[in-house]
ChimeraX commands (.cxc) that place a marker at each C-alpha (Angstrom):
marker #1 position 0.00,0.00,0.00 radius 0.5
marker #1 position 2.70,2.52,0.98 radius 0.5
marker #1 position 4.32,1.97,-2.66 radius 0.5
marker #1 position 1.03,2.21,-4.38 radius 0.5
marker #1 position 0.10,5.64,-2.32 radius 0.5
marker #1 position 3.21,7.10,-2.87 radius 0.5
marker #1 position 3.27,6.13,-6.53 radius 0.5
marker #1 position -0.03,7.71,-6.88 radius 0.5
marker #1 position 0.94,10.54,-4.90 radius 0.5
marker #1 position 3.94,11.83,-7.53 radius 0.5
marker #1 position 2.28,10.98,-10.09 radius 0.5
marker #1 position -0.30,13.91,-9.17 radius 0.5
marker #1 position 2.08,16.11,-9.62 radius 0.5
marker #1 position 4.48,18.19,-12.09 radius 0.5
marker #1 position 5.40,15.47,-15.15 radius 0.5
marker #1 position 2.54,12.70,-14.15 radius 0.5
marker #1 position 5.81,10.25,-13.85 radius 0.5
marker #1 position 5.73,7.55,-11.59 radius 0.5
marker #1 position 9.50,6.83,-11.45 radius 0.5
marker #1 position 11.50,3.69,-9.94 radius 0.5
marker #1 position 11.58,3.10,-6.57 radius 0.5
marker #1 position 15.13,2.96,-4.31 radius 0.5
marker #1 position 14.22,3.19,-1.15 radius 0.5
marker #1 position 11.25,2.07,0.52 radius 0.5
marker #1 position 11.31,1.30,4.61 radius 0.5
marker #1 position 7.87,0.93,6.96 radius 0.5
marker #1 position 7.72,1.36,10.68 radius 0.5
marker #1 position 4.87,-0.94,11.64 radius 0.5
marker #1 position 3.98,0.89,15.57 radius 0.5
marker #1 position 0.50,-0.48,16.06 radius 0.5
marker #1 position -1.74,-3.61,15.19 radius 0.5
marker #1 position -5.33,-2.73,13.90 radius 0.5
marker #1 position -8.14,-4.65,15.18 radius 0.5
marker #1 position -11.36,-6.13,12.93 radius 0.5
marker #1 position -13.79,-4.40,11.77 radius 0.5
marker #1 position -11.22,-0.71,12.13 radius 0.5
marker #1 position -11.53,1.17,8.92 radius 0.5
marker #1 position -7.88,2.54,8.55 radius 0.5
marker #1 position -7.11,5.90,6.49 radius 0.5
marker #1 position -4.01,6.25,4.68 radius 0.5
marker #1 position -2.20,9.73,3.76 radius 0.5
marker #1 position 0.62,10.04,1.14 radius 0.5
marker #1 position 2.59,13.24,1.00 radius 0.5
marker #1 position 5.39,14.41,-1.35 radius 0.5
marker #1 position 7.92,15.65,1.04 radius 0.5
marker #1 position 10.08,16.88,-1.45 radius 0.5
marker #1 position 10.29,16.34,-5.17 radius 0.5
marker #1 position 13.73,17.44,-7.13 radius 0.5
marker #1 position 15.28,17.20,-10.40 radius 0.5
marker #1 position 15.67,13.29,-10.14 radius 0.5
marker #1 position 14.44,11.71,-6.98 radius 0.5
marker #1 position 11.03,12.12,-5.18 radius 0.5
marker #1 position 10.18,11.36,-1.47 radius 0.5
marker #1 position 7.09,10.62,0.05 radius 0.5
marker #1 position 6.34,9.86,3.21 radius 0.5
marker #1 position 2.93,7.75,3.64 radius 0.5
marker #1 position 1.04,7.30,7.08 radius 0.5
marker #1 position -1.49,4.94,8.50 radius 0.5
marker #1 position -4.48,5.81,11.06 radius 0.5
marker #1 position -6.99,3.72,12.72 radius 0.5
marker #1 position -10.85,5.72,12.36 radius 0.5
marker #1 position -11.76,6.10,15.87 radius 0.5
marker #1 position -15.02,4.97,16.96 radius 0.5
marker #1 position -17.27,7.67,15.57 radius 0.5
marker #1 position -15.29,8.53,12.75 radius 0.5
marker #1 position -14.46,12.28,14.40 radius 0.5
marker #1 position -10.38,13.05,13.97 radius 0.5
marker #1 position -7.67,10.39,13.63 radius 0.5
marker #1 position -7.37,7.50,15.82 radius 0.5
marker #1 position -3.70,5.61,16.61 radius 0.5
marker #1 position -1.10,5.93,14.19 radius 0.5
marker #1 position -0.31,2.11,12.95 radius 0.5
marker #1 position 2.50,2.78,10.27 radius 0.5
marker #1 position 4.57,5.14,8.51 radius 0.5
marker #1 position 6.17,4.50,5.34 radius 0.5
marker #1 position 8.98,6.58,3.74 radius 0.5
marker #1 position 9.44,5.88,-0.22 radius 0.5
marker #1 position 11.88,7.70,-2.48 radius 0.5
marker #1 position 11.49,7.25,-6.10 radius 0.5
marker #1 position 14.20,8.13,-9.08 radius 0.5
marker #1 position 12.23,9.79,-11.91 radius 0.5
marker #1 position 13.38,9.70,-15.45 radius 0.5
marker #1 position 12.90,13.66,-16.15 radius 0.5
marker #1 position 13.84,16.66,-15.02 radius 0.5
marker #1 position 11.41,17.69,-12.29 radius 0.5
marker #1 position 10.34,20.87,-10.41 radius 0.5
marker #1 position 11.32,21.54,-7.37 radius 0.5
marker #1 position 8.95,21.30,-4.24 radius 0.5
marker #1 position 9.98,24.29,-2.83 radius 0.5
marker #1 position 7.64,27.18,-2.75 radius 0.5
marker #1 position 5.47,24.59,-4.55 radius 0.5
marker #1 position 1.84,23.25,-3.27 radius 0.5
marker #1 position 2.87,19.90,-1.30 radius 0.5
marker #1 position 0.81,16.81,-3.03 radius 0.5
marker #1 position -1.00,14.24,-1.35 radius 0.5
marker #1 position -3.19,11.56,-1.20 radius 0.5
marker #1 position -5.72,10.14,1.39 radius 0.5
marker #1 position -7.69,6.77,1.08 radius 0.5
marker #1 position -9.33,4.81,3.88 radius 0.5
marker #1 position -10.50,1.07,3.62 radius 0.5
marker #1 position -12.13,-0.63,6.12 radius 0.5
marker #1 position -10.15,-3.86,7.49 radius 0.5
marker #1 position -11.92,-6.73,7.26 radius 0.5
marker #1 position -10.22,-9.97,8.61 radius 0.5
marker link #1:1,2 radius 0.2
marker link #1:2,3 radius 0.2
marker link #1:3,4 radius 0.2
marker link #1:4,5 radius 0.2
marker link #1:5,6 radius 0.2
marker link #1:6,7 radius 0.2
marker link #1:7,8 radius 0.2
marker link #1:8,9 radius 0.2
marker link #1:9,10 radius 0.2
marker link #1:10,11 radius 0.2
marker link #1:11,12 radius 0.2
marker link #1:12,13 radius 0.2
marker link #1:13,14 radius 0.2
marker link #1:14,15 radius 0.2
marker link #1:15,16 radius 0.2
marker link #1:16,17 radius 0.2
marker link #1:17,18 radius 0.2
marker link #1:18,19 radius 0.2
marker link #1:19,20 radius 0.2
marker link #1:20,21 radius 0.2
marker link #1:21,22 radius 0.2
marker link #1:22,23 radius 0.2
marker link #1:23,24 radius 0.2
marker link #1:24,25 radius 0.2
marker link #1:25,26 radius 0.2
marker link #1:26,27 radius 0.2
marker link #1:27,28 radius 0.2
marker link #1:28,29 radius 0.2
marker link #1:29,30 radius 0.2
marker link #1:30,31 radius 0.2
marker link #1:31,32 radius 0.2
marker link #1:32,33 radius 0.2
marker link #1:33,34 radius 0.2
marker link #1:34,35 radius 0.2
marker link #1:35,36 radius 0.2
marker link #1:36,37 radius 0.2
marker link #1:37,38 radius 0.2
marker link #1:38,39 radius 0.2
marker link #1:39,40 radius 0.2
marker link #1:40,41 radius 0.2
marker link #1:41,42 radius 0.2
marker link #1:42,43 radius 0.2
marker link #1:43,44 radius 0.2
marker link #1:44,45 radius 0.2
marker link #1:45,46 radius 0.2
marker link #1:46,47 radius 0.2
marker link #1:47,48 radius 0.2
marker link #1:48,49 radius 0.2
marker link #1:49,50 radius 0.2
marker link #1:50,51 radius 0.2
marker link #1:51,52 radius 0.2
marker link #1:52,53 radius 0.2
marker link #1:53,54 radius 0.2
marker link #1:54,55 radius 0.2
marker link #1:55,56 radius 0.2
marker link #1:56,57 radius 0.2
marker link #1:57,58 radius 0.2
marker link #1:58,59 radius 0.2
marker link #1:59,60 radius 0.2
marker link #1:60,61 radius 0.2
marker link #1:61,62 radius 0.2
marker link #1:62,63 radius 0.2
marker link #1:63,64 radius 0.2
marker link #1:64,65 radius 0.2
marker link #1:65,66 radius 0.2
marker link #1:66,67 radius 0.2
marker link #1:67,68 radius 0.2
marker link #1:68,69 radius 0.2
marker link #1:69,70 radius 0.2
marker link #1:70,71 radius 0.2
marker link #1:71,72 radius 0.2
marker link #1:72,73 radius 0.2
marker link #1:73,74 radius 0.2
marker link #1:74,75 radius 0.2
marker link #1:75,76 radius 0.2
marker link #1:76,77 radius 0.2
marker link #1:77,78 radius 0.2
marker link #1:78,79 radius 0.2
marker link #1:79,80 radius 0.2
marker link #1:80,81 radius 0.2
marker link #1:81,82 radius 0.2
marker link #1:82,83 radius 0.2
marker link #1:83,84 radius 0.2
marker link #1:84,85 radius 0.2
marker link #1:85,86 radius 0.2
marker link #1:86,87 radius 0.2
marker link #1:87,88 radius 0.2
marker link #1:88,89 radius 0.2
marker link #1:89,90 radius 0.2
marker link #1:90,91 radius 0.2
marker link #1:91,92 radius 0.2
marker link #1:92,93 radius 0.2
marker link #1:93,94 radius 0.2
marker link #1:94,95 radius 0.2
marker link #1:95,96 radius 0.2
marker link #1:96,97 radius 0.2
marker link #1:97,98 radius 0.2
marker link #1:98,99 radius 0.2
marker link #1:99,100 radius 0.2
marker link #1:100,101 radius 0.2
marker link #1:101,102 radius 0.2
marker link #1:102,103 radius 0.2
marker link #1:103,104 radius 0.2
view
């Protein structure tokens, strides 16, 4: 999920390239239980001439579905693109945010 997220999330952006990933590392800090829906958020931390990052998070829906619940992973994925790409700085950030209920 954190590579598809993250793919999706540069892709929204300057180019619509999806690049090559080199580095991709997850934190797991938090089991879900059944029936939790679980949101996902993807952000481009920073985007250059030749590599991307993105850094992709994973909450629990609290009961109620008010806010974010416990944080259960973060992902960090850096991708090489084939073009020259713009700069994030001074840029508007992209992200992504998709939440599937878990269903064991």
């Amino acid at each position: 999920v954190i590579d598809s997220l993250g793919t999706a999330a540069i892709a929204l952006g300057e180019g619509g390239e999806c690049g090559v990933a080199v580095s991709l590392d997850v934190q797991y800090l938090s089991p879900a239980k059944k029936g939790d829906e679980v949101v996902w958020e993807a952000s481009v931390l920073k985007r250059g001439g030749r590599l991307a990052t993105v850094e992709v998070r994973a909450h629990a829906v609290p009961k109620g579905g008010r806010g974010r619940g416990k944080l259960l992973a973060v992902g960090s994925l850096t991708k090489s693109l084939r073009g020259p790409g713009a700069s994030a700085e001074g840029a508007e950030p992209q992200s992504l945010r998709a939440g599937y209920p878990l269903n064991l």
